[in-house]
PyMOL Python script that loads the backbone (N, CA, C, O; Angstrom):
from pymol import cmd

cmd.read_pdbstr("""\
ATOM      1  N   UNK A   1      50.584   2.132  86.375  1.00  0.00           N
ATOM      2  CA  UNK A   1      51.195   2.724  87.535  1.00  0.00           C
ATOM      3  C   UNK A   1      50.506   2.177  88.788  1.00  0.00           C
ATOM      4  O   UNK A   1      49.293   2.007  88.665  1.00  0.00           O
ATOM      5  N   UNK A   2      50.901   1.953  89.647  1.00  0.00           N
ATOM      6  CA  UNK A   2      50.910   1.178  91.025  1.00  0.00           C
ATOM      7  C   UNK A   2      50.029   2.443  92.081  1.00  0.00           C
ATOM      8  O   UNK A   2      50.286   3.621  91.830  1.00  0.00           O
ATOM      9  N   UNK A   3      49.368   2.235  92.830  1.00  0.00           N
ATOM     10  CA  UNK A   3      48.284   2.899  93.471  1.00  0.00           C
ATOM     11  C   UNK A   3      49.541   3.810  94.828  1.00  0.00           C
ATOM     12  O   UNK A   3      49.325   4.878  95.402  1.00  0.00           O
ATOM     13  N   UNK A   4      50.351   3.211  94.922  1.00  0.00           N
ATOM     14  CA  UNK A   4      51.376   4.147  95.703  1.00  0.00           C
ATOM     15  C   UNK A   4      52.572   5.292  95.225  1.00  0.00           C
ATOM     16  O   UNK A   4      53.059   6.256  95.815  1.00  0.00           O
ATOM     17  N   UNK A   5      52.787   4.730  93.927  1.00  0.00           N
ATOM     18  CA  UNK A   5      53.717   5.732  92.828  1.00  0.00           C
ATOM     19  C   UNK A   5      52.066   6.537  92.583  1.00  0.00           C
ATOM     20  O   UNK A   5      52.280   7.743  92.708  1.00  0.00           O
ATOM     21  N   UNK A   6      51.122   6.390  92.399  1.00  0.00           N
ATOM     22  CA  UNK A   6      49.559   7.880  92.179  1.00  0.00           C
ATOM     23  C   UNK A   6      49.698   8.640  93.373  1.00  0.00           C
ATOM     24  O   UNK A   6      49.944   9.846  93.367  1.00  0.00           O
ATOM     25  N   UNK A   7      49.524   7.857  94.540  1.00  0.00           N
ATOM     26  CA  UNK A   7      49.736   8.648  95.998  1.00  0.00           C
ATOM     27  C   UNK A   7      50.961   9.686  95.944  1.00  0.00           C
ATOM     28  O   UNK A   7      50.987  10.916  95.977  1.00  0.00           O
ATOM     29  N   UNK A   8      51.892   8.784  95.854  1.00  0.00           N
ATOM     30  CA  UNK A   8      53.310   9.692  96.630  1.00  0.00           C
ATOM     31  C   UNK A   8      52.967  10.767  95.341  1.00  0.00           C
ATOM     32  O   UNK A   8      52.828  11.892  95.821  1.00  0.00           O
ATOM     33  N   UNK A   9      52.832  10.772  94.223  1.00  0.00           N
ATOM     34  CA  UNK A   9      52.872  12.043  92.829  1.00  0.00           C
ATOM     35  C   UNK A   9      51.685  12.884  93.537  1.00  0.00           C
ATOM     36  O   UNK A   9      51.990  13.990  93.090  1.00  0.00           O
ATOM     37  N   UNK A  10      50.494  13.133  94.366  1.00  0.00           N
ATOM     38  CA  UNK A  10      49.980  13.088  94.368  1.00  0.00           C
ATOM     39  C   UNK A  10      49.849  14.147  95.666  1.00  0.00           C
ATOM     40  O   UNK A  10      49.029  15.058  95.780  1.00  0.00           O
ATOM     41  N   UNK A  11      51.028  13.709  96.720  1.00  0.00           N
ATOM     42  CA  UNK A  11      51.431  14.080  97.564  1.00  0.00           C
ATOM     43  C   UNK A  11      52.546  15.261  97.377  1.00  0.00           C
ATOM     44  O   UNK A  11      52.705  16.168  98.193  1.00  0.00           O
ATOM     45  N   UNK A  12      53.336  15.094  96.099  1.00  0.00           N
ATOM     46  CA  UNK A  12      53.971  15.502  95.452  1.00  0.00           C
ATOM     47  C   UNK A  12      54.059  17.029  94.869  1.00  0.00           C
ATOM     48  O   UNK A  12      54.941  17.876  94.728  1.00  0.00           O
ATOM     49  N   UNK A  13      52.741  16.920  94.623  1.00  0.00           N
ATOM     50  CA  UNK A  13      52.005  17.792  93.444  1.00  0.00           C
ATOM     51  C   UNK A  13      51.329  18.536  94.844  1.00  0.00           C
ATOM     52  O   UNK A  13      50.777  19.598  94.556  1.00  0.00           O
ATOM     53  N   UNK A  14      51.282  18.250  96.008  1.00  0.00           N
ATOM     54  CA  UNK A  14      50.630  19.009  96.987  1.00  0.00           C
ATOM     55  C   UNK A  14      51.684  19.860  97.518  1.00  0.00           C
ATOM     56  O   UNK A  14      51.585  21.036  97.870  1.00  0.00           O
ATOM     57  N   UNK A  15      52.758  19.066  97.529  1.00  0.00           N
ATOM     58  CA  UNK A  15      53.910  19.506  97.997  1.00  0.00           C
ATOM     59  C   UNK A  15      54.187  21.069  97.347  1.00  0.00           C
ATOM     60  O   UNK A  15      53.955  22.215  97.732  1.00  0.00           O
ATOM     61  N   UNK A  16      54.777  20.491  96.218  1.00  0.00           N
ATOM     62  CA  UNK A  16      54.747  21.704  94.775  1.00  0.00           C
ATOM     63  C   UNK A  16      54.126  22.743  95.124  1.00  0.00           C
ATOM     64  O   UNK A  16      54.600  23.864  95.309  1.00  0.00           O
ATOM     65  N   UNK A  17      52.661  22.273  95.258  1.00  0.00           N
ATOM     66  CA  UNK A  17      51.736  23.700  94.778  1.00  0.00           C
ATOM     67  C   UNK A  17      51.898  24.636  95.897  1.00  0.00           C
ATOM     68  O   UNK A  17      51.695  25.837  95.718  1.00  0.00           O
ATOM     69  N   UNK A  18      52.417  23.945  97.586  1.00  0.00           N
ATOM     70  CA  UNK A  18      52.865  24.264  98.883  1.00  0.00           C
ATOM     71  C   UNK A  18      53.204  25.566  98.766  1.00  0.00           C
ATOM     72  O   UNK A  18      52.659  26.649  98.976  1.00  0.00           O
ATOM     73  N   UNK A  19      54.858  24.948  98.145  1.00  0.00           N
ATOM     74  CA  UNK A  19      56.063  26.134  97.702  1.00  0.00           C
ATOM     75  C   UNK A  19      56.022  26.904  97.057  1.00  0.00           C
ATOM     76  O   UNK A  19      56.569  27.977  97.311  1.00  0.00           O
ATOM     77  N   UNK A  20      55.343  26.674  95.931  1.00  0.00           N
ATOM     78  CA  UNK A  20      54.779  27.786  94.833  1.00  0.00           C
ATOM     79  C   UNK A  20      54.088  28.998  95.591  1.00  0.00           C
ATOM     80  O   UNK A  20      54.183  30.220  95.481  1.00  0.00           O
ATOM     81  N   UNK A  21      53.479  28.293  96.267  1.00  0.00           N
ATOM     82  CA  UNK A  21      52.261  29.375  97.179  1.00  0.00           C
ATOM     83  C   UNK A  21      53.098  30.456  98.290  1.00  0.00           C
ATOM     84  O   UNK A  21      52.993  31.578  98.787  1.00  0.00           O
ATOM     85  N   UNK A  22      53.587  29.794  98.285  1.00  0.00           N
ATOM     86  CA  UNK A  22      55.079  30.225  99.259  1.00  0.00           C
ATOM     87  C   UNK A  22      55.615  31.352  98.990  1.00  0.00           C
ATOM     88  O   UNK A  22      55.648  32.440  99.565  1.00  0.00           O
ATOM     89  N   UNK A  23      56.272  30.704  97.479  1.00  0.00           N
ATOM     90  CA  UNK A  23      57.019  32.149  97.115  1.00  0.00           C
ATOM     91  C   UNK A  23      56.355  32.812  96.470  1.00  0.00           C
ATOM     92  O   UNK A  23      56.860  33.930  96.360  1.00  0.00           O
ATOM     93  N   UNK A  24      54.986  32.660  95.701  1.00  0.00           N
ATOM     94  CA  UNK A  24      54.534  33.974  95.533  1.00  0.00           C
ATOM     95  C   UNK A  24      54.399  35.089  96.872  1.00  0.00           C
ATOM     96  O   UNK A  24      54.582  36.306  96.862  1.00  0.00           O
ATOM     97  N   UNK A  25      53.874  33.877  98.398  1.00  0.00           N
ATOM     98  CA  UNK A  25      54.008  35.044  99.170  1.00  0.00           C
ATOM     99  C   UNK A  25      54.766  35.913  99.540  1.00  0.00           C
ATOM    100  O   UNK A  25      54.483  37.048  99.922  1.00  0.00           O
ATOM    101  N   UNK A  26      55.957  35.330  99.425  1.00  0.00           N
ATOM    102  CA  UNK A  26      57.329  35.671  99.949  1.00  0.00           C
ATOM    103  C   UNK A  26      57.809  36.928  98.748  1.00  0.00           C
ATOM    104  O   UNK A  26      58.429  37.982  98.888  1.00  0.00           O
ATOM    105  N   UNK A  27      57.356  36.424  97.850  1.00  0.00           N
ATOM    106  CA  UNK A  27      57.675  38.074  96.538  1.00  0.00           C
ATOM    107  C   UNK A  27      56.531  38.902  97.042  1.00  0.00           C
ATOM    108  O   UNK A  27      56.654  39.778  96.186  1.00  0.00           O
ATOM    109  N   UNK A  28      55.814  39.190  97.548  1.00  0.00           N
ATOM    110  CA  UNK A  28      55.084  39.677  97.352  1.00  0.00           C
ATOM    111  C   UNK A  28      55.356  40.932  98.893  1.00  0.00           C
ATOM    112  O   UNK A  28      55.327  42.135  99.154  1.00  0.00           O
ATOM    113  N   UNK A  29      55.639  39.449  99.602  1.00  0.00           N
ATOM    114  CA  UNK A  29      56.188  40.717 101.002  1.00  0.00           C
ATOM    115  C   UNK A  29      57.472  40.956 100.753  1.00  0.00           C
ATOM    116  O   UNK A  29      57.879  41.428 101.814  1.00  0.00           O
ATOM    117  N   UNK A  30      58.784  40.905  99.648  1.00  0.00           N
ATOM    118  CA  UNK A  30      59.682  41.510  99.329  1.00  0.00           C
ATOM    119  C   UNK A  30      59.257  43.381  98.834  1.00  0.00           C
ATOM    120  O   UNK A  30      59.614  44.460  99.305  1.00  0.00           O
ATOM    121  N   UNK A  31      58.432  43.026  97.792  1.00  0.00           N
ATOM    122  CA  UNK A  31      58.075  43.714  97.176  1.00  0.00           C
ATOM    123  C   UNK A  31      57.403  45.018  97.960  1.00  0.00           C
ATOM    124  O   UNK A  31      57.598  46.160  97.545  1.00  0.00           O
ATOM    125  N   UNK A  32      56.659  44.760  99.036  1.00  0.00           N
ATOM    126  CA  UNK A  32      56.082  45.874  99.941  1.00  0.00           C
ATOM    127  C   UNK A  32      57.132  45.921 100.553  1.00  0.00           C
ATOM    128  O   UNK A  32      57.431  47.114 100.584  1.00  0.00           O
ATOM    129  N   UNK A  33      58.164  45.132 101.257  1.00  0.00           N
ATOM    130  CA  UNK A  33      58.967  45.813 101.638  1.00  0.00           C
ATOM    131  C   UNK A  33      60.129  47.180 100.877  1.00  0.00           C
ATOM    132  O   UNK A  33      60.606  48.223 101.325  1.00  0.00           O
ATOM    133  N   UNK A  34      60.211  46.424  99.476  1.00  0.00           N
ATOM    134  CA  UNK A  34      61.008  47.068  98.610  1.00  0.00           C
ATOM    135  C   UNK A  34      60.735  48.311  98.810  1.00  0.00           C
ATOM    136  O   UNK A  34      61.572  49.050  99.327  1.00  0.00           O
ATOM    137  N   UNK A  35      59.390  48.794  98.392  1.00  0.00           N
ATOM    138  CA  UNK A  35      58.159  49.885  98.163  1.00  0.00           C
ATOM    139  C   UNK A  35      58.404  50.964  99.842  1.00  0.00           C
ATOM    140  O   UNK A  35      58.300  52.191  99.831  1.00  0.00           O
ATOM    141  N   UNK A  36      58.723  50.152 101.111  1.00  0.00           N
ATOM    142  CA  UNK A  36      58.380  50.686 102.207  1.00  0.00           C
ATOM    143  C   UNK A  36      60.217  51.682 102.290  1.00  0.00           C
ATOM    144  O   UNK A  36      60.561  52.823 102.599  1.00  0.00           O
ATOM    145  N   UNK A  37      60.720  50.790 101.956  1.00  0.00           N
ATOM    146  CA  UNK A  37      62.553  51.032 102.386  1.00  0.00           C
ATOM    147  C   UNK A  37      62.621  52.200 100.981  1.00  0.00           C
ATOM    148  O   UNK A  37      63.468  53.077 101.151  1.00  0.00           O
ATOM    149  N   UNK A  38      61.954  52.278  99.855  1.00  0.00           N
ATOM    150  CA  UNK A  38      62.458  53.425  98.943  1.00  0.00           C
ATOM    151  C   UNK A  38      61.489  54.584  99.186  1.00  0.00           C
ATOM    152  O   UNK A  38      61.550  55.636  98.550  1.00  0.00           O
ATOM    153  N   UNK A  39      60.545  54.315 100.195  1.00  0.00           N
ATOM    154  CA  UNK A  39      59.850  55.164 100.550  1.00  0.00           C
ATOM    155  C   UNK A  39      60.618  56.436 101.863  1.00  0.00           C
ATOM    156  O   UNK A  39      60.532  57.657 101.988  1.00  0.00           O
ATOM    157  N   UNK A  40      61.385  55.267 102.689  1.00  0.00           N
ATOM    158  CA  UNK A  40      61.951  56.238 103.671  1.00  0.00           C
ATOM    159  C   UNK A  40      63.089  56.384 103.045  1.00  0.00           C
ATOM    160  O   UNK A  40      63.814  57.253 103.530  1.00  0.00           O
ATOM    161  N   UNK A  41      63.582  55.700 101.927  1.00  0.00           N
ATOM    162  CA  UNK A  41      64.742  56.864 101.034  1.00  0.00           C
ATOM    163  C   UNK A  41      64.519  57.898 101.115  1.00  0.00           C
ATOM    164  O   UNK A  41      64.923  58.653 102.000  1.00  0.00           O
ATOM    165  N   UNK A  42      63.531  58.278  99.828  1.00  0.00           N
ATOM    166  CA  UNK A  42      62.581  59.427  99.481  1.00  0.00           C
ATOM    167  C   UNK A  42      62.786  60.465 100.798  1.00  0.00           C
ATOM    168  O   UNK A  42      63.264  61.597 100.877  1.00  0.00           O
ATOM    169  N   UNK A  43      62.334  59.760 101.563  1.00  0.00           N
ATOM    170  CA  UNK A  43      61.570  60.687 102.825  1.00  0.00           C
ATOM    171  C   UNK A  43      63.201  61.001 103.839  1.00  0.00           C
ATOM    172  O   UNK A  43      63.280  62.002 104.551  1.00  0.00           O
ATOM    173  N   UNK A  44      64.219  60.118 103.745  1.00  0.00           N
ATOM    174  CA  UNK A  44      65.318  60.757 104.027  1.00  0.00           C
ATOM    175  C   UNK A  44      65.951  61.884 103.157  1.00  0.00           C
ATOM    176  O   UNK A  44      65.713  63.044 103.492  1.00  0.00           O
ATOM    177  N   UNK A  45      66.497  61.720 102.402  1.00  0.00           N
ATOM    178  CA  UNK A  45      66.515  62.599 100.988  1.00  0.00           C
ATOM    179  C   UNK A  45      65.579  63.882 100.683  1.00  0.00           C
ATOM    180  O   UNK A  45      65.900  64.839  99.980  1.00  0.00           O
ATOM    181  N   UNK A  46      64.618  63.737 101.215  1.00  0.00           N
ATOM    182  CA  UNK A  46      63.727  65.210 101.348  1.00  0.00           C
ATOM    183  C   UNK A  46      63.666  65.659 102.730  1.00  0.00           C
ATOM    184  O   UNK A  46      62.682  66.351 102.994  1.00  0.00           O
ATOM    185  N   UNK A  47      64.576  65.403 103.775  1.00  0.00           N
ATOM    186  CA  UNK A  47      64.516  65.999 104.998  1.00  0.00           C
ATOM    187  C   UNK A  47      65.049  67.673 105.243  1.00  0.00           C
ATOM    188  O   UNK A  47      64.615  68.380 106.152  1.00  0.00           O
ATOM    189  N   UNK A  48      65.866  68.023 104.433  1.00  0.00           N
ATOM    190  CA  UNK A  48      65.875  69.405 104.168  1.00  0.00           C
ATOM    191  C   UNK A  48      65.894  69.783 103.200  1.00  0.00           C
ATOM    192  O   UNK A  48      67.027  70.118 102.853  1.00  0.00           O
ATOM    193  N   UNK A  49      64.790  69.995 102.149  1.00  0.00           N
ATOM    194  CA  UNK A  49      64.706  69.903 100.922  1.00  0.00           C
ATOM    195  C   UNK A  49      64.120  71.653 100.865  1.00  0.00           C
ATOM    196  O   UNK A  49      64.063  72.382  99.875  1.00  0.00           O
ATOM    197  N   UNK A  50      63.762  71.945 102.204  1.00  0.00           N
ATOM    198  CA  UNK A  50      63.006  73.215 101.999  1.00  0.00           C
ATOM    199  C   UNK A  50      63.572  74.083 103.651  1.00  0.00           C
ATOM    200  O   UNK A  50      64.216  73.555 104.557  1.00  0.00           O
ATOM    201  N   UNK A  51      63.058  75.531 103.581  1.00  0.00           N
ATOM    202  CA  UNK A  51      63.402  75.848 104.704  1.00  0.00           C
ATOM    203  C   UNK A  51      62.628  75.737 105.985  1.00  0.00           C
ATOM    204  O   UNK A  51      63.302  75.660 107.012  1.00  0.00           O
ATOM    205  N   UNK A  52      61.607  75.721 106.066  1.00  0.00           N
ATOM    206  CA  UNK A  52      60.279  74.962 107.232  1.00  0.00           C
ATOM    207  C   UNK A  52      61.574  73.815 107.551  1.00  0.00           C
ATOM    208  O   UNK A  52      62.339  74.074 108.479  1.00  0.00           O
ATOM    209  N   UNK A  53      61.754  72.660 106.810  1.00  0.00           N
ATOM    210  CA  UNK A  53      62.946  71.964 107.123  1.00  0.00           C
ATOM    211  C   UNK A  53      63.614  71.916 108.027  1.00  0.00           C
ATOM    212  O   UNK A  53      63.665  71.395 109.141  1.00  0.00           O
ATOM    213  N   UNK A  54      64.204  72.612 107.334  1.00  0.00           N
ATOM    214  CA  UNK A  54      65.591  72.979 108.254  1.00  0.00           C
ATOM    215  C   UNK A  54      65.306  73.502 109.638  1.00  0.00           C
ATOM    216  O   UNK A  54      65.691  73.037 110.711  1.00  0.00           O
ATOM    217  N   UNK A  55      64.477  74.672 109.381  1.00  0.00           N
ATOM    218  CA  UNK A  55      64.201  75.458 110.992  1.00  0.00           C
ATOM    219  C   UNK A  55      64.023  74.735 111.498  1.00  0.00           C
ATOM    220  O   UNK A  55      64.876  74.414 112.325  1.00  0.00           O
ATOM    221  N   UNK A  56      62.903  74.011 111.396  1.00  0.00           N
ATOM    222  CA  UNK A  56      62.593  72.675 112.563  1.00  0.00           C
ATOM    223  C   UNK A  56      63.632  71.375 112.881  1.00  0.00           C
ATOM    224  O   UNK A  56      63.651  70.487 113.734  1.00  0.00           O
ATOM    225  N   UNK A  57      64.263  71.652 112.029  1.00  0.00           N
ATOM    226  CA  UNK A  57      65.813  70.912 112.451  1.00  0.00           C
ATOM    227  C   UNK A  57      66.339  71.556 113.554  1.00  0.00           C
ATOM    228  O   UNK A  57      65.927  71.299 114.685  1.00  0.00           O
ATOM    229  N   UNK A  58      67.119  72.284 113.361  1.00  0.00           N
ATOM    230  CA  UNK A  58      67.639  73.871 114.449  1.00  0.00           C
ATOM    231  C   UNK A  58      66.588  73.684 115.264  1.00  0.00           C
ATOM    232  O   UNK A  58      67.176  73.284 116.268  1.00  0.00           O
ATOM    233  N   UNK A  59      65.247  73.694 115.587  1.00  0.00           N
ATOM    234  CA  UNK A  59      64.298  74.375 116.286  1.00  0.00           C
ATOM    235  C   UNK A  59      64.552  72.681 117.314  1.00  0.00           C
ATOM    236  O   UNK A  59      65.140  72.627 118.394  1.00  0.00           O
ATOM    237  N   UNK A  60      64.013  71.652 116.683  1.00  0.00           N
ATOM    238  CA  UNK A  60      64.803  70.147 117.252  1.00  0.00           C
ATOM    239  C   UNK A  60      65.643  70.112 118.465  1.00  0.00           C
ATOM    240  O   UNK A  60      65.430  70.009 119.673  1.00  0.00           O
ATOM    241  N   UNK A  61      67.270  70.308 117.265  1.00  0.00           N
ATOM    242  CA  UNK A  61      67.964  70.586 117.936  1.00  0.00           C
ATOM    243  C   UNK A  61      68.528  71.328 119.233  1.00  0.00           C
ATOM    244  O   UNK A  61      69.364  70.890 120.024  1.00  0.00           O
ATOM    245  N   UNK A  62      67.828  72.631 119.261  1.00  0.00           N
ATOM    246  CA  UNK A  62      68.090  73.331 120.380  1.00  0.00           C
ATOM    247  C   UNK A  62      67.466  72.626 121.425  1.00  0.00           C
ATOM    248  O   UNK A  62      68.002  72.241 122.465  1.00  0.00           O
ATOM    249  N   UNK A  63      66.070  72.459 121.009  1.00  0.00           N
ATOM    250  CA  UNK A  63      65.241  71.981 122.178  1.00  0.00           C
ATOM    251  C   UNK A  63      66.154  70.789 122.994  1.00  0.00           C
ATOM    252  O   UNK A  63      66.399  70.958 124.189  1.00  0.00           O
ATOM    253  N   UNK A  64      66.667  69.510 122.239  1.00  0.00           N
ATOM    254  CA  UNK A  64      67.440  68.604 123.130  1.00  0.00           C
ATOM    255  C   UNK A  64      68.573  69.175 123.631  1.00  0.00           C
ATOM    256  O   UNK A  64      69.091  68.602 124.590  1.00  0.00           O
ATOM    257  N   UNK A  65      69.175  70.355 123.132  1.00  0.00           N
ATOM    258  CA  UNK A  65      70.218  70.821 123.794  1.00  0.00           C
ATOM    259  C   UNK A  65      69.689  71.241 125.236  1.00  0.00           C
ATOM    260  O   UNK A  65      70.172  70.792 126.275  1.00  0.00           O
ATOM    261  N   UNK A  66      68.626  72.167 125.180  1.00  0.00           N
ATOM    262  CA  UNK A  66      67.775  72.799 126.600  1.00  0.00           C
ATOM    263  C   UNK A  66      67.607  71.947 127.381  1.00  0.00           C
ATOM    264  O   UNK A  66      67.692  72.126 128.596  1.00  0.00           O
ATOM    265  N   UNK A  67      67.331  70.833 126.823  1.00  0.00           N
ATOM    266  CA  UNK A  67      66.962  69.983 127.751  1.00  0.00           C
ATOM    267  C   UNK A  67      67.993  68.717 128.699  1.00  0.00           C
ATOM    268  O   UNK A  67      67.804  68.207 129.804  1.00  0.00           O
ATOM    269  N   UNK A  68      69.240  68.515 127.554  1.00  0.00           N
ATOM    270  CA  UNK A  68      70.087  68.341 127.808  1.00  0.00           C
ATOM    271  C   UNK A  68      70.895  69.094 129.249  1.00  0.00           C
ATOM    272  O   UNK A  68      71.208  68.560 130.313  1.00  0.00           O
ATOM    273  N   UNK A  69      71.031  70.197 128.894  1.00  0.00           N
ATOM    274  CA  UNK A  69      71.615  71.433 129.915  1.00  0.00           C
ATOM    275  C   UNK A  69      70.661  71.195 131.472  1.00  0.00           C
ATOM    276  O   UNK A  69      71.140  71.025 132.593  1.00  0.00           O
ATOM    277  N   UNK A  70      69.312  71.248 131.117  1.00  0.00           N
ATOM    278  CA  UNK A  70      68.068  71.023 132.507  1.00  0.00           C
ATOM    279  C   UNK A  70      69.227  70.041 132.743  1.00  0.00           C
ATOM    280  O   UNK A  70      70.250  70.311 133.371  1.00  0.00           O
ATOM    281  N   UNK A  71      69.043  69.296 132.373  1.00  0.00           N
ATOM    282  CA  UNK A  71      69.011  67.948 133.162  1.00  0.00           C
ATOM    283  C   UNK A  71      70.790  67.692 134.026  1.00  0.00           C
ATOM    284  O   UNK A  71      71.041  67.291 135.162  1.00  0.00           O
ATOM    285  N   UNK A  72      71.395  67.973 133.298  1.00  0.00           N
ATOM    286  CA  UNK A  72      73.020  68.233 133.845  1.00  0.00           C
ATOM    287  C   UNK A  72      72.545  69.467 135.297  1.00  0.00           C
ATOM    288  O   UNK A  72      72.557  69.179 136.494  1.00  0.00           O
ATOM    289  N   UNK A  73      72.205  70.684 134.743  1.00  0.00           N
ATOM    290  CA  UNK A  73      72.262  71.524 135.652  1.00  0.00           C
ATOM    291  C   UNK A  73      71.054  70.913 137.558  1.00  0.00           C
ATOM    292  O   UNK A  73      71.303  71.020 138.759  1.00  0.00           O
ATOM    293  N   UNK A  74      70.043  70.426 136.888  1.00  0.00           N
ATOM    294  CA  UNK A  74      69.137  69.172 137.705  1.00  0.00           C
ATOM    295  C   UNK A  74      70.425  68.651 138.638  1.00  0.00           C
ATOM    296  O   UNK A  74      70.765  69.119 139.725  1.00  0.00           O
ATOM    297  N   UNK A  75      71.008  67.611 137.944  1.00  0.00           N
ATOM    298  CA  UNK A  75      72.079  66.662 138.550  1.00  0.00           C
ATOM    299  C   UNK A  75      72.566  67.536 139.940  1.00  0.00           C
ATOM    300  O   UNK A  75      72.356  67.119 141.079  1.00  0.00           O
ATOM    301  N   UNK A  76      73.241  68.801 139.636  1.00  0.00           N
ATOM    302  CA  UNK A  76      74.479  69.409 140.119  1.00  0.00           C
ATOM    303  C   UNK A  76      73.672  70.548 140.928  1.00  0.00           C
ATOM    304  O   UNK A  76      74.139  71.683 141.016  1.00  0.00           O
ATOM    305  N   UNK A  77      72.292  70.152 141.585  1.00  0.00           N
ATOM    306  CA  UNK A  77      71.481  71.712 142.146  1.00  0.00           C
ATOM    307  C   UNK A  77      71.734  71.973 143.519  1.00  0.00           C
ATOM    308  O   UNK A  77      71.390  72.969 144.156  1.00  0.00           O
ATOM    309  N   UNK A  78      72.262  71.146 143.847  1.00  0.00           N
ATOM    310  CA  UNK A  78      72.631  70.763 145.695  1.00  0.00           C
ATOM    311  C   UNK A  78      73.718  71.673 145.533  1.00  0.00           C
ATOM    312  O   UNK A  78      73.995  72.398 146.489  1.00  0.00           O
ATOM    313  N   UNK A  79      74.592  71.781 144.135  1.00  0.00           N
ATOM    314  CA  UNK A  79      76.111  72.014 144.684  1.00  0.00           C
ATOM    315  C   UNK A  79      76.252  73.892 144.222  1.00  0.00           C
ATOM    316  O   UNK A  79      76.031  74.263 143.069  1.00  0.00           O
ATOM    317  N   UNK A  80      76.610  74.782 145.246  1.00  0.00           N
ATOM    318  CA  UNK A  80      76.608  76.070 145.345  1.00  0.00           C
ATOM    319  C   UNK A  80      76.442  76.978 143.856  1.00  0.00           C
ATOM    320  O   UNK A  80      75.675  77.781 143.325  1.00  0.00           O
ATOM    321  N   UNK A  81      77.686  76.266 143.606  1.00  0.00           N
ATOM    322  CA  UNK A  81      78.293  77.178 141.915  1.00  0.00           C
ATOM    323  C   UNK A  81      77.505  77.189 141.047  1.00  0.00           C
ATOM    324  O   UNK A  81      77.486  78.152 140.280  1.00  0.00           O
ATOM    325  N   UNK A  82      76.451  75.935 140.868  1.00  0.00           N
ATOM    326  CA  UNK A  82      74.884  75.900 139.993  1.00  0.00           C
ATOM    327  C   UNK A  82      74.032  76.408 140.252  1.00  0.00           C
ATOM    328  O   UNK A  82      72.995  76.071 139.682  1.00  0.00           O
ATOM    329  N   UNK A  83      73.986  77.566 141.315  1.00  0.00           N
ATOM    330  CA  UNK A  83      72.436  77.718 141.972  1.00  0.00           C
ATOM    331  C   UNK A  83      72.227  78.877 141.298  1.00  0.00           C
ATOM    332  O   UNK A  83      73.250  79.271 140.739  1.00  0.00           O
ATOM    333  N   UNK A  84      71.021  79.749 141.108  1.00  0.00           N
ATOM    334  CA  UNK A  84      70.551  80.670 140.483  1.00  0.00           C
ATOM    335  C   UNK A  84      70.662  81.667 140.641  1.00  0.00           C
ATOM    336  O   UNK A  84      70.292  82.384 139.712  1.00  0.00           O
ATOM    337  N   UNK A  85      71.232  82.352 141.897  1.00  0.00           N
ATOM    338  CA  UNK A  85      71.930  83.325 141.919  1.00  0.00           C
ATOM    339  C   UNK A  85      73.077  82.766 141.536  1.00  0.00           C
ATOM    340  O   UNK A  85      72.610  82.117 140.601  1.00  0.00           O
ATOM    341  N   UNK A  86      74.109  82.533 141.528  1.00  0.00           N
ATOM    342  CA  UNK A  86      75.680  82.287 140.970  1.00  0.00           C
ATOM    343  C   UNK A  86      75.406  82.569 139.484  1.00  0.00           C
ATOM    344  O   UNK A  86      76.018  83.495 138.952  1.00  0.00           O
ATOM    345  N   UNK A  87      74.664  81.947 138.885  1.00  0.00           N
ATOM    346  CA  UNK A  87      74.418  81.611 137.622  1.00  0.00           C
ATOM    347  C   UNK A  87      73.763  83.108 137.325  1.00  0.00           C
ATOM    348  O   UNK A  87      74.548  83.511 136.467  1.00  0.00           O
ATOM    349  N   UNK A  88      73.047  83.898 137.467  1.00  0.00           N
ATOM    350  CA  UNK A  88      72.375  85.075 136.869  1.00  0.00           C
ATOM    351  C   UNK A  88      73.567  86.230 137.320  1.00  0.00           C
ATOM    352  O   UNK A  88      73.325  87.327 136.816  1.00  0.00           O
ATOM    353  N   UNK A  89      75.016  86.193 138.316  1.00  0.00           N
ATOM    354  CA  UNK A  89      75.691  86.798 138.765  1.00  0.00           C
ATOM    355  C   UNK A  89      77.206  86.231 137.931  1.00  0.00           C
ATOM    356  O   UNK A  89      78.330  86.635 138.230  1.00  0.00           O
ATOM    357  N   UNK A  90      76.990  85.518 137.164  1.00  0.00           N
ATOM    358  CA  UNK A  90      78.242  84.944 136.752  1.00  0.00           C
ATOM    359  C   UNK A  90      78.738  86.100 135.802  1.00  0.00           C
ATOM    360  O   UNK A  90      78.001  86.994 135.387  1.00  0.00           O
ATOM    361  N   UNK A  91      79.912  85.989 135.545  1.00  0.00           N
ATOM    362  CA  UNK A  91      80.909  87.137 134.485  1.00  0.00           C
ATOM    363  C   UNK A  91      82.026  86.132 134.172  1.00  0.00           C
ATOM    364  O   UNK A  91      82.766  85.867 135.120  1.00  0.00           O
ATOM    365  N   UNK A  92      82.326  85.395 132.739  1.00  0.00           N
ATOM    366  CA  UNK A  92      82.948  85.241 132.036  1.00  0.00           C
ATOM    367  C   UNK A  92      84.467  85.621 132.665  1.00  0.00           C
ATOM    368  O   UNK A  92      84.458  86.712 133.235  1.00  0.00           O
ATOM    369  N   UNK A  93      85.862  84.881 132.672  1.00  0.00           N
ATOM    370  CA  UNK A  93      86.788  85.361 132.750  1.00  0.00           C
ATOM    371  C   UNK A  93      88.035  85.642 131.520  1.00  0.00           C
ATOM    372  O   UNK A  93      89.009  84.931 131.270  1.00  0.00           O
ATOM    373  N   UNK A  94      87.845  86.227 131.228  1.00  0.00           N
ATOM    374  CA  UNK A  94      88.969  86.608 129.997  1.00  0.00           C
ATOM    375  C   UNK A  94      90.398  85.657 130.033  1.00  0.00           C
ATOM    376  O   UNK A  94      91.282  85.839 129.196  1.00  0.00           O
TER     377      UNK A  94
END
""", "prot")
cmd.dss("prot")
cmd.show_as("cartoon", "prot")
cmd.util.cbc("prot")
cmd.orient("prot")
């Protein structure tokens, strides 16, 4: 064999061992990923699994609603019909 067909195999075999190295890495960060994504399955899937749960769902929820409402009622404080007397004097119309 010719001293340039040893090289290029040689180069070859560097190449190889490159890719090999490669995809073990590449399985390997599949694999933690696999592990990370069935983890927030899990952890979706047990989001109301109990009642602490839930309340703090509801309890969540309201809160962005409150805060939601601030912030609309914020917007509109200049304008009469929002102000705090109107609002603690208001009565529903049938």
């Amino acid at each position: 064999m010719r001293e340039d067909q040893k090289d290029e195999i040689e180069e070859l075999k560097k190449r190889l061992q490159t890719v090999h190295d490669n995809m073990i890495t590449s399985r390997s960060l599949y694999e933690e990923q696999q592990k990370l994504h069935q983890n927030l399955i899990e952890r979706w899937n047990s989001r109301y699994d109990n009642q602490q749960k839930r309340v703090q769902a509801v309890i969540d929820i309201a809160e962005l609603k409150r805060k939601s409402l601030y912030e609309s009622l914020i917007k509109y404080k200049d304008n009469n019909r929002f102000s705090l007397e109107n609002l603690l004097h208001y009565t529903p119309q049938a």
